[in-house]
GUKOLNU-808279 format. One line per 4 residues: their letters; for each residue x, y, z of C-alpha. Coordinates in nm, 4 decimals, padded with zeros to 6 digits, always signed. Example, Ala and Ser with C-alpha at 12.3 -4.5 7.8 and 13.67 -1.06 7.14 Angstrom:
BEGIN
AS) +01.2300:-00.4500:+00.7800; +01.3670:-00.1060:+00.7140
***
This chain:
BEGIN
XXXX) +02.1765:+00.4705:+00.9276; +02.3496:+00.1801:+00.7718; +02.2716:+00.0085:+00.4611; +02.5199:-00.3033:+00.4418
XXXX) +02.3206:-00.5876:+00.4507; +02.3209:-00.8180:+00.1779; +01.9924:-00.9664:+00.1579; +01.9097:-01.3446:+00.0898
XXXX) +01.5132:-01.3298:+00.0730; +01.2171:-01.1135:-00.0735; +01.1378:-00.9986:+00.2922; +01.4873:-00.8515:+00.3133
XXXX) +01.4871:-00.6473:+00.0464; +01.1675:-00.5102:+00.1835; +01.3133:-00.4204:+00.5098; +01.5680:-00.2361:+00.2705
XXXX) +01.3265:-00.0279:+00.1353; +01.1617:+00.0149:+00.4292; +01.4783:+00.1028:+00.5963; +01.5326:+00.3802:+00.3205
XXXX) +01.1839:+00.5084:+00.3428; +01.2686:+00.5881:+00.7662; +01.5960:+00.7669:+00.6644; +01.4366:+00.9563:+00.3253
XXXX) +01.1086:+01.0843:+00.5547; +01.3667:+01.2081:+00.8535; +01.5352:+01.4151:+00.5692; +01.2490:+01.5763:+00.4542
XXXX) +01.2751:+01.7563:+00.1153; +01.2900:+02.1094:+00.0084; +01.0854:+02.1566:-00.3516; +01.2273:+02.3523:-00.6207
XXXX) +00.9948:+02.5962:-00.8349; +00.7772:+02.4599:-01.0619; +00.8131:+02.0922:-01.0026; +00.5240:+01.9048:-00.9039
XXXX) +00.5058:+01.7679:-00.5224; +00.3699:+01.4113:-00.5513; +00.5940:+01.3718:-00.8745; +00.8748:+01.5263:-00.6802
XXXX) +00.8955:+01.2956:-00.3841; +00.8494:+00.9683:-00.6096; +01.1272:+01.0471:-00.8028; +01.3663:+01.1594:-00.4965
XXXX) +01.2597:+00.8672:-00.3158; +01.3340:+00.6168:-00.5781; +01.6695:+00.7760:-00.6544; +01.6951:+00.7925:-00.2181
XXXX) +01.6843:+00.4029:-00.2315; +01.8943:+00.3239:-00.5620; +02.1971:+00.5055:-00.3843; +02.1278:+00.2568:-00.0605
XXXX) +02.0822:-00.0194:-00.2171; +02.3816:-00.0321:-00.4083; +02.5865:-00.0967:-00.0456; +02.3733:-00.3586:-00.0290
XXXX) +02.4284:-00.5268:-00.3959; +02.0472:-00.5168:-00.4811; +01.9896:-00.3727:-00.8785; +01.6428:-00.1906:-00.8192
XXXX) +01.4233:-00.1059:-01.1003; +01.2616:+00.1480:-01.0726; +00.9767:+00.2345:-01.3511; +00.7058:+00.4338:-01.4323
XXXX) +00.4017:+00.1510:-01.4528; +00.2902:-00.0104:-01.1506; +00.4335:-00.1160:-00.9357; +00.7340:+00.1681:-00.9149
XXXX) +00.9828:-00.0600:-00.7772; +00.9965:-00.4087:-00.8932; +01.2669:-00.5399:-00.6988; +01.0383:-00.5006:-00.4407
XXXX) +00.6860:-00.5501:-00.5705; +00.5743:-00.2130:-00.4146; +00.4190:+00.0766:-00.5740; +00.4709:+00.4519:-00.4065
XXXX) +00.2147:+00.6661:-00.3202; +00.1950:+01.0827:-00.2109; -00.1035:+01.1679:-00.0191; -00.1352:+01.5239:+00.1704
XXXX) -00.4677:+01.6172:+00.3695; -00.6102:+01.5083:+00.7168; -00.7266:+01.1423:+00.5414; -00.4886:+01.0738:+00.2868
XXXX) -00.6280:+00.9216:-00.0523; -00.4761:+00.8317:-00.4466; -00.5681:+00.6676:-00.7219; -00.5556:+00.3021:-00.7569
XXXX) -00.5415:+00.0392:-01.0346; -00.8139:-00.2470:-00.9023; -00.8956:-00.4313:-01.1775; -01.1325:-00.6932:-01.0436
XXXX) -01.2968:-00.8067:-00.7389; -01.1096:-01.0244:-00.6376; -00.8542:-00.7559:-00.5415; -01.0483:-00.5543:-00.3510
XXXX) -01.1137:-00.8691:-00.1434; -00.7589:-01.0227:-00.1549; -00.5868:-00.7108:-00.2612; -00.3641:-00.5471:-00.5344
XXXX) -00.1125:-00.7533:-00.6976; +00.1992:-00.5422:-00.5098; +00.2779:-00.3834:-00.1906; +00.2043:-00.0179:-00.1053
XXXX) +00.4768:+00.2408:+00.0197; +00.2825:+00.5158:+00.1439; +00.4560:+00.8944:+00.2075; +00.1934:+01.1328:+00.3476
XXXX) +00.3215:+01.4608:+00.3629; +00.2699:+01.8466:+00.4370; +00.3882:+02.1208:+00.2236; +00.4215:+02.4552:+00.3418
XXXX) +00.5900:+02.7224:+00.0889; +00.8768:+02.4957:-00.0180; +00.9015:+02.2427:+00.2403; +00.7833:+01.9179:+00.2047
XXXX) +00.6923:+01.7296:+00.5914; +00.6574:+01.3934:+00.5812; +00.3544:+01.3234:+00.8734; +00.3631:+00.9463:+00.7937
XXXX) +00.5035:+00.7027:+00.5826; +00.3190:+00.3521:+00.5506; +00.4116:+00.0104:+00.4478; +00.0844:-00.1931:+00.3268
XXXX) +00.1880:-00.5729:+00.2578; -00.0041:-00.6592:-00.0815; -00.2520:-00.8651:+00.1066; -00.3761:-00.6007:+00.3132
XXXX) -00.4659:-00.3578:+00.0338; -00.7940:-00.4894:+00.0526; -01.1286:-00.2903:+00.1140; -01.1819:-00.2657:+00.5049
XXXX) -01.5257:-00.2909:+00.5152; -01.6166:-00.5835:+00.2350; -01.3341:-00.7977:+00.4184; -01.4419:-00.7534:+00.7366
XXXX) -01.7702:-00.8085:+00.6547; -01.6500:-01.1772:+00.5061; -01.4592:-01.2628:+00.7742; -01.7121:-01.2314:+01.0636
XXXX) -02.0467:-01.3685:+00.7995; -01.8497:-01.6528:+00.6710; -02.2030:-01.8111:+00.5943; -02.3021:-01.6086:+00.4321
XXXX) -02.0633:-01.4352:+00.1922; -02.2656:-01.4621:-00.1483; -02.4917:-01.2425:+00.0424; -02.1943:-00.9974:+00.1233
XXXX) -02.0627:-00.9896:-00.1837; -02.4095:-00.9304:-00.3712; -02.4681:-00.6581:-00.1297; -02.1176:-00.5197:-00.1482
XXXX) -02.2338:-00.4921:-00.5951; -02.5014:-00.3667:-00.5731; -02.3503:-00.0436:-00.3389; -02.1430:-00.0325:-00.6698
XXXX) -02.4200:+00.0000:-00.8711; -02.3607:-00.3321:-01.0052; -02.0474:-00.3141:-01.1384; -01.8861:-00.6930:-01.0691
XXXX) -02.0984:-00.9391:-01.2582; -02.1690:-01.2777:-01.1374; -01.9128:-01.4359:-01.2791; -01.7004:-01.2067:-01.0581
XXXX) -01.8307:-01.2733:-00.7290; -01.8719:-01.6620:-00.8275; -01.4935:-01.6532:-00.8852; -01.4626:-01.4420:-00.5412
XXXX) -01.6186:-01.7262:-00.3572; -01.4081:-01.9867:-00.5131; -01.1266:-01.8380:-00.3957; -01.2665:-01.7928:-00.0335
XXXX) -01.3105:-02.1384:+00.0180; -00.9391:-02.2063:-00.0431; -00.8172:-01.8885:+00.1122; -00.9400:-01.6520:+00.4150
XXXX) -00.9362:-01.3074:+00.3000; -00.7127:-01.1172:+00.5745; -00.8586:-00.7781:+00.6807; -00.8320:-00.4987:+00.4146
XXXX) -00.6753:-00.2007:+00.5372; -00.8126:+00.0363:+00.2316; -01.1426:+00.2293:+00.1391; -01.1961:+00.1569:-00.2305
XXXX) -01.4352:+00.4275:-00.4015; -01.6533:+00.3853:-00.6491; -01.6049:+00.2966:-00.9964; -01.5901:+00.2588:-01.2968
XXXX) -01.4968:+00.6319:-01.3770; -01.1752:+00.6560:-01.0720; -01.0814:+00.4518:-00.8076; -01.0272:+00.6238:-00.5470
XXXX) -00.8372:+00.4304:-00.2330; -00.8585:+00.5970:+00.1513; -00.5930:+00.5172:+00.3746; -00.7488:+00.5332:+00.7331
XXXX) -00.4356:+00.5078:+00.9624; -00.6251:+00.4758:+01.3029; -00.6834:+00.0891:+01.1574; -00.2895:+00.0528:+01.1612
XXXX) -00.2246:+00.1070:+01.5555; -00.2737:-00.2526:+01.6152; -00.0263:-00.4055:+01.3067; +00.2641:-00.1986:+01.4521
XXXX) +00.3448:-00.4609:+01.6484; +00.3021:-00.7476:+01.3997; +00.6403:-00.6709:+01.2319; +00.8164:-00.7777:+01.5180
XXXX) +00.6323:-01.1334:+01.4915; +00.8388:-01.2244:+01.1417; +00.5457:-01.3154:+00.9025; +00.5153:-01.3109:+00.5668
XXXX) +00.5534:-00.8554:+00.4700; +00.2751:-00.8975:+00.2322; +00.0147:-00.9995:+00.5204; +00.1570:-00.6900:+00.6820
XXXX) +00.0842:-00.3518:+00.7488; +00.2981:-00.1004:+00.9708; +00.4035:+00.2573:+01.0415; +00.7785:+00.3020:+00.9501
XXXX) +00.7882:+00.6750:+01.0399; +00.5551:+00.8919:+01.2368; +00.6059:+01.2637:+01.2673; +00.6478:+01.3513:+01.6482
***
């Protein structure tokens, strides 16, 4: 796979990365003793797509705060298990309605002595890192959103004040929330965040259509 494109836009140096991920979760990885998995394929991966990008005269920087790679705007995530979940830094309402501040690179993976099998790896455009059901449920009872919103609280055991969800609906009426693709547990103790991949089947196609990345949300490798 070639990486020689020098890229002139944001979206570019997304399809990059993206690009890198499809190569890296081909490869697969062998684990040495005692290193930790998740930890393990983060740190491969971002060293994976330094070496690439270099052909392609982008200076990634990778960190260890969120999001990983800033060049990009997108944070990596490891997830093993039948429904994939991790950790996630939502620090208001408003992004579990109009999502995190950065993309999502997703790698979920199998691990069988020292193998590491990628089963699928996930690009989630910023603005669909939203919580399926609360968006949904705006979208399709535009009239009544307050009512959503209240009801969505007090699931959470009242967690958002109502300063919160007046700023949520503030922002609504200037901006459609687009359908979350995410489960967001319950705080305040650990977000959790569930990545259902049945909802992705019909975004696949989307990336062909040349929107804005951060309104998308696709499959870049699928384990046959």
């Amino acid at each position: 796979m070639e990486f020689e494109q020098i890229p002139s836009s944001d979206e570019e140096k997304i399809d990059i990365m993206n690009k890198a991920a499809l190569a890296f979760s081909i490869r697969g990885l062998s684990i040495p003793p005692d290193e930790t998995t998740y930890r393990y394929i983060e740190s491969e991966f971002k060293k994976f797509f330094n070496e690439k990008a270099k052909k392609c005269d982008i200076d990634v920087l990778v960190t260890t705060e969120t999001p990983d790679i800033k060049v990009t705007n997108t944070d990596i995530k490891t997830a093993k298990g039948v429904t994939p979940s991790t950790s996630a830094k939502v620090k208001s309402l408003k992004h579990i309605v109009f999502g995190l501040d950065y993309n999502i690179l997703l790698f979920h993976y199998d691990d069988k002595e020292d193998k590491i099998n990628f089963l699928n790896t996930i690009f989630y455009g910023k603005r669909r890192t939203g919580d399926k059901g609360l968006t949904l449920d705006l979208i399709n009872e535009e009239e009544n959103r307050i009512e959503v919103l209240q009801r969505y609280n007090k699931k959470k055991k009242d967690f958002f004040g109502n300063e919160a969800i007046e700023a949520c609906l503030l922002k609504c009426d200037k901006e459609v929330p687009l359908q979350g693709l995410l489960t967001v547990g319950n705080p305040p103790d650990q977000w959790k965040v569930t990545y259902p991949k049945t909802v992705l089947k019909k975004f696949e196609e989307e990336r062909k259509k040349g929107e804005n990345l951060e309104h998308k949300a696709f499959v870049i490798y699928k384990k046959k």
